[in-house]
C-alpha positions in Angstrom: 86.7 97.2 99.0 89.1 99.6 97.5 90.4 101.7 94.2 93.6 102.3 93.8 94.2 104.8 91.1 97.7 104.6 90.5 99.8 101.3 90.1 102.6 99.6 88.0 102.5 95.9 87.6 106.3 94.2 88.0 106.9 93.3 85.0 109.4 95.0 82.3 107.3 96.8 80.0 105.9 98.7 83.1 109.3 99.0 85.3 111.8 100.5 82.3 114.6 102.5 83.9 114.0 106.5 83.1 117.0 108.3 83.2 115.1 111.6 84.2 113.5 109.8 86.9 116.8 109.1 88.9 116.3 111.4 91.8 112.8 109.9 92.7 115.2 106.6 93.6 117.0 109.2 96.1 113.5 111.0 97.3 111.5 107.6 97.7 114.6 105.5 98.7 112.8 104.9 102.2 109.5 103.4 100.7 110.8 101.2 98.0 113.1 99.7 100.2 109.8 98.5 101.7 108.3 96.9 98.6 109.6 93.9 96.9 110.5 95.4 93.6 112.1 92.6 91.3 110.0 91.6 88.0 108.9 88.6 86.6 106.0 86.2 86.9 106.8 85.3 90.2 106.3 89.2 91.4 103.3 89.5 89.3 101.8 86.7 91.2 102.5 88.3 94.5 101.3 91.6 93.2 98.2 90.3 91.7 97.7 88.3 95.2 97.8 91.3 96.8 95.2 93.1 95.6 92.7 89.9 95.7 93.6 90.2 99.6 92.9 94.0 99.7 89.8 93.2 98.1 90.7 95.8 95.2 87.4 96.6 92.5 89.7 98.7 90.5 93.6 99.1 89.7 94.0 101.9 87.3 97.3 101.4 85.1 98.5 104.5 82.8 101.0 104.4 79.7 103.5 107.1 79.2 104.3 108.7 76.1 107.8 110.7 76.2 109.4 110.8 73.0 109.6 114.3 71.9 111.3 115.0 75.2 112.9 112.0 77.2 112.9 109.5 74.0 110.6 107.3 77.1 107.6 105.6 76.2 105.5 103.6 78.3 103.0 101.7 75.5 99.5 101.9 75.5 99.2 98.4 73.5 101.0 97.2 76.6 98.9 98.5 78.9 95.5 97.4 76.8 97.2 94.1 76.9 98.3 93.9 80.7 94.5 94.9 81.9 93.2 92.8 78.9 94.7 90.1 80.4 93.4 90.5 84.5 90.1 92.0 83.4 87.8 93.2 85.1 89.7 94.8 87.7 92.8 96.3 85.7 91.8 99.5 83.8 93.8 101.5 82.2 94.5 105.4 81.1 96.5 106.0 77.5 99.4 108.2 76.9 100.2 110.5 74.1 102.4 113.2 73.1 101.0 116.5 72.6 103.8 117.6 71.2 103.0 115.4 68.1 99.7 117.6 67.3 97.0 116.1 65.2 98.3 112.0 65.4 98.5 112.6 69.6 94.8 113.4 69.4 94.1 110.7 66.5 96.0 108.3 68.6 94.0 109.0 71.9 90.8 108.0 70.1 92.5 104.7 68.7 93.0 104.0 72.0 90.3 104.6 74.0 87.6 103.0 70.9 90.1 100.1 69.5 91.8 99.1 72.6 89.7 99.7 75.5 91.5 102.1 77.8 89.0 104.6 79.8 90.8 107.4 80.5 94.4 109.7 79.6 97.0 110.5 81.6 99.2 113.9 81.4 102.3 114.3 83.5 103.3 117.6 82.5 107.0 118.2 84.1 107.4 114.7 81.9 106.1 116.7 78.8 107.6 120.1 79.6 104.3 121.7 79.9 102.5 123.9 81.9 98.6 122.2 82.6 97.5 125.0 80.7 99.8 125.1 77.9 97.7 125.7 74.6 99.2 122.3 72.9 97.1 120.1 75.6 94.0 121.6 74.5 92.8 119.6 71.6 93.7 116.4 74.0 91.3 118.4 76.9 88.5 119.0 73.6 89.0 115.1 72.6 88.6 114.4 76.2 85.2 116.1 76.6 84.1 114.4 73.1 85.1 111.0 74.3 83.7 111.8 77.6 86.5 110.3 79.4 88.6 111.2 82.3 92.2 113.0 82.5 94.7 112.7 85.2 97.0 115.6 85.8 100.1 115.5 87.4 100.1 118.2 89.7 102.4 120.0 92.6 106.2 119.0 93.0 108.3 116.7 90.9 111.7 115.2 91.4 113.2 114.9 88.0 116.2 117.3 87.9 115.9 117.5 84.0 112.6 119.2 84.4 110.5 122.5 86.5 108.6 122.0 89.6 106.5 125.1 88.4 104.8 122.7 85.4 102.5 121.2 87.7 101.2 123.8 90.0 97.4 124.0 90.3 96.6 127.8 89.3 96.8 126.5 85.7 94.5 123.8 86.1 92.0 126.6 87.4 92.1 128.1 84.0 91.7 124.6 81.8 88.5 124.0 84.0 87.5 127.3 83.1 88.0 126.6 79.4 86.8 123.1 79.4 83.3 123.0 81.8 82.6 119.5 82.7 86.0 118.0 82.2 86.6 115.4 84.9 90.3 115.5 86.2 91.9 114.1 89.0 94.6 116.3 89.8 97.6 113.9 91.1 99.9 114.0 93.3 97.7 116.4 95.4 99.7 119.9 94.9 102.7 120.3 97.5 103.8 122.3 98.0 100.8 124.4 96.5 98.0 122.0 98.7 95.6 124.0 99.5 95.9 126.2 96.2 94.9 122.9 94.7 92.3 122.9 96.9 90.6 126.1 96.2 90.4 125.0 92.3 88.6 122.1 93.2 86.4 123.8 95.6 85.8 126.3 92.4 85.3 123.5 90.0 83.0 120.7 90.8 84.9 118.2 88.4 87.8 118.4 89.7 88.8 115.6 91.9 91.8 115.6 94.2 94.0 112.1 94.2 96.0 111.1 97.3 98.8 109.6 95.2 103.0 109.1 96.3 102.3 110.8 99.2 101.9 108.8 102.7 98.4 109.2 104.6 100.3 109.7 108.1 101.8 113.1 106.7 98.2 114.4 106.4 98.0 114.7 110.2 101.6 116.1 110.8 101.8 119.5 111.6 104.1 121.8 109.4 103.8 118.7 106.6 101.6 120.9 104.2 99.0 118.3 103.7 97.1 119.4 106.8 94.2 120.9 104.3 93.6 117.9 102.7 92.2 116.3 106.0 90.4 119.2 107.1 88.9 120.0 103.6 88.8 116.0 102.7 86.2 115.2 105.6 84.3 118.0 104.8 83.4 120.1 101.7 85.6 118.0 99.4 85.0 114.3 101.2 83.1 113.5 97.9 86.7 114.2 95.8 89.5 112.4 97.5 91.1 109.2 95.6 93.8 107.5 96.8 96.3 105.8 94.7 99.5 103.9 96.3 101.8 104.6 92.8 102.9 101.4 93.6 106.2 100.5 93.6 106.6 103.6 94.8 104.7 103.2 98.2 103.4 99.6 99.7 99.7 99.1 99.0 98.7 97.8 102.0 100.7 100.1 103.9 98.9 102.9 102.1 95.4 101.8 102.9 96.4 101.1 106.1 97.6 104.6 106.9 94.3 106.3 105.4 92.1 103.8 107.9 94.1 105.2 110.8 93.4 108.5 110.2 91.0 110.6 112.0 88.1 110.6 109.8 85.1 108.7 110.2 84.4 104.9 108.1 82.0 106.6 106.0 84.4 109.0 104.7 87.2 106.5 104.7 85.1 104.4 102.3 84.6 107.7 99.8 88.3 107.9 100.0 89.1 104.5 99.3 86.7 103.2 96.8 83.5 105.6 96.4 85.2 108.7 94.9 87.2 106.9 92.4 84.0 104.6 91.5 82.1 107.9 90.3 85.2 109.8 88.6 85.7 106.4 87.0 81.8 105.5 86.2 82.2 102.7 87.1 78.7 102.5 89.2 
């Protein structure tokens, strides 16, 4: 049984074309030529298939809302909809723009108590924001008063229309600090900043660490810069790795296939996979 904490169905609404996103086509190029990425009903049926055969609990789907900066929205109606629709194992996170004050905030609760969705997603270089930046804290505050989760974009991006230095961990230390108890997964997990991300969730017992675009196998490479997640993932932080594919952006399979070869033991393996994600979801 698995989680995977980051996916995007084939179909239109959830495959729009980002102009600021072109370089990840450049970066990824290897993995997506790997993964059948057309849309339509007959890829939805394959994708759904697919995680019927991996056995999947839980496929966590997250809307996108741009405007203020990239005029890119990805819906939350839509994504209410989509996991509406392949309930119960589709969830989904909500996205707002913080830059549109008090009706981002008013829109998060509309969408976690009318539509259903469990959780919000930030992605900060998206947003032009630093983690920390004082305009995400009555989303962090609604957060805490909704008890739901966040997921934070954190480490390295691609996009050549924004900063790499939006999503670097030392300013997640300081919104734990300000918001006690909020649950984050911080995704992708920091690089090149790894194991700074590592010592904020080492300080901050909330703060989960999600193995998301990046491929398992690096984690055992010398030099790669993911070597701390394994040695810190078996041990003090086994309890706080999740692993999301990002599909289309990596092959699912391929993914869990990769964390099942590494060197840790089943036990572990299963925390990674399912366990972790079960408990910063609730969903046991």
């Amino acid at each position: 049984m698995i989680i995977d904490f980051s996916s995007n169905p084939p179909l239109p609404e959830f495959q729009k074309h980002a102009p600021h996103l072109q370089n990840y086509r450049r970066v990824y190029q290897t993995s997506e030529k790997q993964v059948d990425v057309s849309v339509g009903p007959a890829a939805l049926s394959d994708y759904l298939k697919s995680y019927e055969a991996l056995d999947a609990r839980a496929v966590v789907v997250k809307a996108r809302d741009l405007e203020s900066t990239f005029g890119f929205r990805v819906e939350n109606a839509d994504v209410a909809d989509f996991c509406k629709a392949h309930a119960p194992r589709f969830i989904g996170f909500a996205g707002v723009d913080p830059h549109k004050g008090k009706p981002a905030v008013e829109e998060l609760g509309h969408a976690v108590k009318d539509l259903g969705l469990v959780g919000l997603n930030i992605q900060c270089f998206e947003l032009k924001l630093r983690i920390n930046d004082k305009l995400l804290y009555p989303l962090y505050e609604k957060c805490l008063a909704l008890d739901i989760p966040v997921n934070i974009h954190c480490g390295i991006n691609f996009s050549t229309r924004s900063l790499m230095t939006y999503g670097r961990p030392e300013f997640l230390d300081e919104v734990m600090v300000d918001f006690p108890g909020l649950r984050v997964c911080a995704a992708p997990p920091g690089w090149p900043w790894v194991n700074e991300l590592i010592g904020v969730a080492w300080r901050h017992p909330t703060v989960w660490i999600g193995l998301v675009a990046v491929r398992p196998k690096y984690l055992t490479v010398a030099g790669s810069g993911y070597e701390g997640l394994l040695q810190y993932g078996r041990t003090i932080l086994q309890d706080r790795i999740i692993f999301g594919s990002s599909f289309p952006m990596m092959p699912v399979a391929r993914s869990v296939a990769e964390i099942r070869a590494l060197p840790i033991p089943p036990e572990i393996q299963h925390k990674w996979l399912y366990a972790n994600a079960a408990s910063f979801l609730r969903l046991e």
